[in-house]
C-alpha positions in Angstrom: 6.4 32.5 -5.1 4.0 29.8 -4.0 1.7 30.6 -0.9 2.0 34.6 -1.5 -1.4 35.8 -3.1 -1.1 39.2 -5.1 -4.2 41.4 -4.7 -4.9 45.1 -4.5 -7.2 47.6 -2.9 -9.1 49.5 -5.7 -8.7 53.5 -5.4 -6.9 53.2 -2.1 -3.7 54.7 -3.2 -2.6 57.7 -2.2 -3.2 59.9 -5.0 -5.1 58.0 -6.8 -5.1 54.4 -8.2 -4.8 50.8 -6.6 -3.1 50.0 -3.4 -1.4 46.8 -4.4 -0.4 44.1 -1.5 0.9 40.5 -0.6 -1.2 38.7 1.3 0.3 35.4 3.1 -0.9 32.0 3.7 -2.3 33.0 7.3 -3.9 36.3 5.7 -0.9 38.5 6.8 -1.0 41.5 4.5 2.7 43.2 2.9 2.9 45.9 0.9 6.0 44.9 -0.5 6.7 41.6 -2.3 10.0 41.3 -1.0 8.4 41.5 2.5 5.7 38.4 2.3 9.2 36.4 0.6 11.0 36.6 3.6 8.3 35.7 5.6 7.0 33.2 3.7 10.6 31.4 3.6 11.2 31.8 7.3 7.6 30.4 8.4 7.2 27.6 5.7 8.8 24.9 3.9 10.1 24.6 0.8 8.2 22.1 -1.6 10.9 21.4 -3.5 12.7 20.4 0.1 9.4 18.7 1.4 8.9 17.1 -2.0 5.3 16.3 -1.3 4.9 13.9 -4.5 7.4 11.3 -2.6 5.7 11.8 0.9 2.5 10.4 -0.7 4.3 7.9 -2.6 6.0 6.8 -0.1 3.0 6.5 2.1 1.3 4.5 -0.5 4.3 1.7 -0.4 4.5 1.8 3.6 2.6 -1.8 4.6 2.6 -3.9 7.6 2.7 -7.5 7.6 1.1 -8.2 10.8 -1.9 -5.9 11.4 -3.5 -6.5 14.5 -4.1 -6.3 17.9 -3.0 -8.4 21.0 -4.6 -8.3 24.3 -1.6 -7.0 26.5 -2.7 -8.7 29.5 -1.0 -12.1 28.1 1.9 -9.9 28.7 1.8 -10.8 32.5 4.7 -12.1 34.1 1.5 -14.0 36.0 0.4 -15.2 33.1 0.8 -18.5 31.6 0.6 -18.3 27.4 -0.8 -21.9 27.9 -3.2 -21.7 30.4 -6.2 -19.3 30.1 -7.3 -19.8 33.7 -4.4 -17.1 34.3 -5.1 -14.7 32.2 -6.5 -11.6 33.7 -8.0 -8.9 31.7 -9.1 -7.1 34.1 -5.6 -6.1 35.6 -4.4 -4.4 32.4 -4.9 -0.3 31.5 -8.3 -0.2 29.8 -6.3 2.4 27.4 -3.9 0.0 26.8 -6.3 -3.2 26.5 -4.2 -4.3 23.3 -0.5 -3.8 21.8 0.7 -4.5 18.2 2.2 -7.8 17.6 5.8 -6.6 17.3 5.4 -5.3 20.5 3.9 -8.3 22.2 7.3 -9.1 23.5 7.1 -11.0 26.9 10.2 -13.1 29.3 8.6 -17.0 29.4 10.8 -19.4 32.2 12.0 -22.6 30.7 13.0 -25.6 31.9 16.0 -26.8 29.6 19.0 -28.9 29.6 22.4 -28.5 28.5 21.9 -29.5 24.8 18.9 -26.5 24.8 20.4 -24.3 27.0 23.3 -24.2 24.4 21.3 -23.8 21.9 19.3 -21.0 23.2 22.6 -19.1 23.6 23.9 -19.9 20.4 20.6 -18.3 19.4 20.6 -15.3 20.9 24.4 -14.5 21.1 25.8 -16.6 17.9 29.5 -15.0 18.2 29.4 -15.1 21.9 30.2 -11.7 22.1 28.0 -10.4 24.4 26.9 -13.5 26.6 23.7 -12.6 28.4 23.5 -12.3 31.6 21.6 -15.5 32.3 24.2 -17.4 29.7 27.4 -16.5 32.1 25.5 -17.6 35.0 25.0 -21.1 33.8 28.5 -20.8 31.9 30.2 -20.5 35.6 28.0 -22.7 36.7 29.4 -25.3 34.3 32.9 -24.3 34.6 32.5 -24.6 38.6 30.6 -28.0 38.5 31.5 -30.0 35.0 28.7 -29.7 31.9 24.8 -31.0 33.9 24.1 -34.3 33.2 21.9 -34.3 30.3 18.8 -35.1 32.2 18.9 -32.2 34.6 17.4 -29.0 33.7 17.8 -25.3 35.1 15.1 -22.8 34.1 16.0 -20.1 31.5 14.2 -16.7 31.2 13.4 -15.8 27.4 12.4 -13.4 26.0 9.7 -14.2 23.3 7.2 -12.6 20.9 4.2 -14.2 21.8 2.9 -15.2 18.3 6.4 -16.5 17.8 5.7 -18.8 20.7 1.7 -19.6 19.7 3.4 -20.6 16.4 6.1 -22.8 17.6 4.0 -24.3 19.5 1.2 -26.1 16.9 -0.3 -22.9 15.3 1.2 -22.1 12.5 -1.1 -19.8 11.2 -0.2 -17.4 14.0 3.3 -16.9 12.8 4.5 -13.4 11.9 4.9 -12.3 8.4 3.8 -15.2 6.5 1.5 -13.9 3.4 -1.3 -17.1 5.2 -1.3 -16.3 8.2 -3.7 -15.5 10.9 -2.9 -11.3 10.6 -3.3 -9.6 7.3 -1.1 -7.1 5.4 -2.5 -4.0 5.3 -1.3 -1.2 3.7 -1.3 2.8 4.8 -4.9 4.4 5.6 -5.9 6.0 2.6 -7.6 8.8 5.4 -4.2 9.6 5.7 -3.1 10.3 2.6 -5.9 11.8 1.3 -5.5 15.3 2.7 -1.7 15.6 1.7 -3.4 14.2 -1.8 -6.0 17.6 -1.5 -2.6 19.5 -0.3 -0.4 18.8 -3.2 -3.7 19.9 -5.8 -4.3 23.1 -3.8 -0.2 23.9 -3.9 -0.3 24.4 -0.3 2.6 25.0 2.3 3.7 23.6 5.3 4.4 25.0 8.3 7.7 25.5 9.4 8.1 25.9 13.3 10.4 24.6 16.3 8.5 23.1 19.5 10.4 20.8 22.1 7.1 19.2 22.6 5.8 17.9 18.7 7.4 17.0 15.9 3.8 18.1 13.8 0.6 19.4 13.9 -2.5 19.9 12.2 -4.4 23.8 12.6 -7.8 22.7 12.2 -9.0 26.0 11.8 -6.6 27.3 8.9 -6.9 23.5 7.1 -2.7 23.4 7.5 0.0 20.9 8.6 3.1 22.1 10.1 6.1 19.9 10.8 9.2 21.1 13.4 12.2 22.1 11.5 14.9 20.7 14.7 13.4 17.0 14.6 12.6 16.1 10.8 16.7 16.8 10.3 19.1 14.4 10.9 22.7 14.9 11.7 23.7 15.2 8.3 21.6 17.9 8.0 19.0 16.2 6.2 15.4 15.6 6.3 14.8 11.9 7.4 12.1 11.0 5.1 10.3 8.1 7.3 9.8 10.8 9.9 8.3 13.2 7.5 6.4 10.4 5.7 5.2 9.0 9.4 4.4 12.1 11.0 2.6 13.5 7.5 0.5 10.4 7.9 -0.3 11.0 11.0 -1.1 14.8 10.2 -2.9 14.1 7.3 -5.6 11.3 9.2 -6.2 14.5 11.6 -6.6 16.3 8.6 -9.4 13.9 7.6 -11.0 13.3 10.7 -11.9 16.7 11.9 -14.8 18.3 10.9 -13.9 22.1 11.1 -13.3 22.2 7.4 -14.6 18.5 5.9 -17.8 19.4 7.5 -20.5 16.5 7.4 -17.6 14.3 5.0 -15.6 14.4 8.1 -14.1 10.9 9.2 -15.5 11.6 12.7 -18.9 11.3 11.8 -18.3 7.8 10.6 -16.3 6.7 13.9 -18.4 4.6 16.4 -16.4 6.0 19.4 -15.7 10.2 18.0 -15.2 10.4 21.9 -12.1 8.2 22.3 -9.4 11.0 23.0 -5.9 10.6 24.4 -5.5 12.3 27.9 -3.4 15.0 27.0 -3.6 18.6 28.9 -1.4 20.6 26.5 -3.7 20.6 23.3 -7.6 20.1 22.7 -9.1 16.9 23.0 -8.2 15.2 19.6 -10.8 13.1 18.4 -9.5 9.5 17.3 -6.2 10.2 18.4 -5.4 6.7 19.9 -6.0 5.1 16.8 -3.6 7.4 14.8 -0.9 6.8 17.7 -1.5 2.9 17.3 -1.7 3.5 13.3 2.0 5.1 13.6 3.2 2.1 16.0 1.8 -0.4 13.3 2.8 1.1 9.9 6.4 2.6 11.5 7.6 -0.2 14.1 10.2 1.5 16.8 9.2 5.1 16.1 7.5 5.1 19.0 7.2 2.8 22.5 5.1 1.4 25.0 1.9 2.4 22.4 -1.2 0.3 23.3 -4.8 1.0 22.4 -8.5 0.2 23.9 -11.3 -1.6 22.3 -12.8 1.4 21.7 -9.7 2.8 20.0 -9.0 -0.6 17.8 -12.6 -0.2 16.7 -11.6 3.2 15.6 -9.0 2.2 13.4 -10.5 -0.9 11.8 -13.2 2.1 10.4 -10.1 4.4 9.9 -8.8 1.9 7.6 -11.8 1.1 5.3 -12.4 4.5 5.0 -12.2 5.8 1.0 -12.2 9.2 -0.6 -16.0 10.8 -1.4 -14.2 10.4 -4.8 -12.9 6.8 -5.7 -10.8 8.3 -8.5 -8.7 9.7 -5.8 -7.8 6.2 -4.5 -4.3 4.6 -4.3 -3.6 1.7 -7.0 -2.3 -0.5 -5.5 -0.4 -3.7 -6.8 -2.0 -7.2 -5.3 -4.6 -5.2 -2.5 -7.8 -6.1 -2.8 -10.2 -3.1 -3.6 -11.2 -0.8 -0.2 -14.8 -1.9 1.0 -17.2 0.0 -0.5 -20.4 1.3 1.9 -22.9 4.3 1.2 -22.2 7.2 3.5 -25.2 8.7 5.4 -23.6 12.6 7.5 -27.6 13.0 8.4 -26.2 11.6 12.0 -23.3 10.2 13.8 -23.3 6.2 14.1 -25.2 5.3 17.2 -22.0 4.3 19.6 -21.6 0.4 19.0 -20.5 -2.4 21.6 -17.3 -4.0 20.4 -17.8 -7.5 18.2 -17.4 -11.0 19.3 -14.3 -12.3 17.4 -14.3 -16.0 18.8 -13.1 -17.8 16.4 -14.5 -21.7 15.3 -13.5 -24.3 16.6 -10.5 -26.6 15.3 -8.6 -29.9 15.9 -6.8 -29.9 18.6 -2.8 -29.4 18.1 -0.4 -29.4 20.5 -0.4 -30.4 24.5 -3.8 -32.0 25.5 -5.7 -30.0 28.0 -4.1 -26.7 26.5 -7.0 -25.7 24.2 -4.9 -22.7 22.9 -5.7 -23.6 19.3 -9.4 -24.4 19.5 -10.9 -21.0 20.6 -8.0 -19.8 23.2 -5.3 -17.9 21.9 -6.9 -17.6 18.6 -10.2 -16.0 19.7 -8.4 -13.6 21.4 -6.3 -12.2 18.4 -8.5 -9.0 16.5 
């Protein structure tokens, strides 16, 4: 049975002879075979039910066609999208300076008439099934007074993604999922699947365990990922694999990024902030853990919520994801990505800590409103 390793004590029978044992994955000893079976199927998974070789290849599909990085202070209800003079940066969560672009969801006020105001609801409630709030307050506001005369206008509060709106607005190349556009795809870390990679050559077992308070975790000190048996099933009673292949992932960047067994190889050492933890009280401080929260919020939109990230985090990840195996032949192929950047790895010391980089980006003609400037180093400059 896999994870039970058969060994013997020379000449310590009784009598004479070997003393023949079981000895489990975390170096429990059984005499009898039986013994380390049942404890092995009560404490870990089952490959077969796991099915490790889909994990990874499912990681190695799982993409994201907006990777990036939006300052969440342009979230502001104070803030106007078009006007940089009220943009405050210094009002937002440091650990929370930036949010993914499917999360940069904001409520904009617009002036519109009857013709857009229609529209807008036709837009958001096409079978006028569920007529938002703000739709049946003009709605008996129309049946009460007659439809508004075409030049009047009552302000409507939407709710917009803001590179939607940047896009709609003259800059196109800020629009979500388009294969040009100013956010790349990008697919899975190849930190993170690396170690399930080593896992699936070294045949080794996952932990199986309940806790109310994770749905994984990564035991630094015995090199081994357990996931909880009550959250990966479903209601069916079946394991939802994007769960398993997320928080696998998630595991398996730990896995790379902790030096207790990768020693000097250890993604830490390459990380030019190895001190950016997440405030937690429960466990150890986890080194890089922001940027494997954020990486999960990227890679599996609405697994997670309110998930923002610092500057020091975001640089975290950008080295996270150029990060490649000691051994190239271990990479994923991948169909139409370009080949992970290449750089010589020095583990003599850690990076000396660096200062974030200066994304501005050049200038361009202007489109849109004059006096805006949002496309020609505004909103654009911002965007990492």
């Amino acid at each position: 049975m896999q994870g039970i390793e058969p060994g013997a004590f020379e000449g310590e029978r009784e009598g004479g002879g070997d003393l023949p044992y079981y000895r489990t994955p975390e170096g429990f000893i059984f005499w009898g075979q039986e013994d380390a079976q049942e404890h092995v199927q009560k404490n870990y998974w089952d490959p077969a039910e796991i099915d490790l070789p889909q994990v990874i290849k499912d990681l190695e599909g799982t993409n994201v066609k907006d990777f990036g990085a939006i300052p969440s202070y342009l979230l502001d209800s104070n803030a106007d999208l078009m006007d940089s003079s009220t943009w405050d940066p210094d009002a937002v969560d440091p650990s929370t300076y930036y949010v993914s672009p499917a999360d940069a969801n904001r409520t904009i006020i617009s002036d519109m008439n009857e013709s857009e105001v229609m529209d807008y609801l036709n837009r958001v409630d096409p079978k006028g099934d569920n007529m938002s709030i703000f739709g049946k307050e003009y709605a008996d506001i129309w049946d009460k007074t007659g439809p508004l005369p075409y030049q009047r206008t009552l302000p409507v509060h939407e709710s917009v993604n803001v590179l939607d709106y940047y896009a709609s607005q003259g800059n196109p190349e800020l629009k979500r999922g388009s294969s040009t556009g100013f956010f790349p795809t990008k697919y899975y870390p190849e930190a993170g699947i690396w170690g399930l990679r080593k896992n699936l050559k070294e045949k080794k077992l996952f932990e199986r365990y309940t806790d109310p308070k994770s749905l994984a975790h990564y035991n630094a000190a015995r090199d081994m990922i357990g996931f909880d048996w009550e959250d990966l099933y479903d209601a069916q009673g079946n394991i939802n694999r994007k769960k398993l292949a997320r928080s696998a992932g998630h595991e398996g960047l730990h896995m790379a990024i902790e030096p207790h067994q990768r020693g000097e190889a250890a993604l830490e050492y390459d990380l030019p902030y190895p001190k950016n933890y997440l405030n937690q009280t429960r466990w150890p401080a986890s080194t890089g853990h922001p940027a494997v929260l954020y990486s999960d919020n990227l890679f599996f939109p609405g697994q997670r919520s309110n998930v923002g990230i610092s500057k020091e985090g975001w640089e975290n990840l950008k080295t996270i994801m150029n990060w490649t195996p000691p051994d190239t032949s271990q990479r994923s192929p991948r169909r139409g990505q370009a080949a992970p950047i290449s750089r010589a790895q020095d583990y003599t010391a850690r990076q000396v800590k660096q200062s974030p980089k200066d994304y501005t980006a050049p200038r361009r003609a202007q489109v849109g409103p004059p006096g805006y400037n949002y496309n020609t180093g505004g909103i654009a400059s911002l965007m990492l």
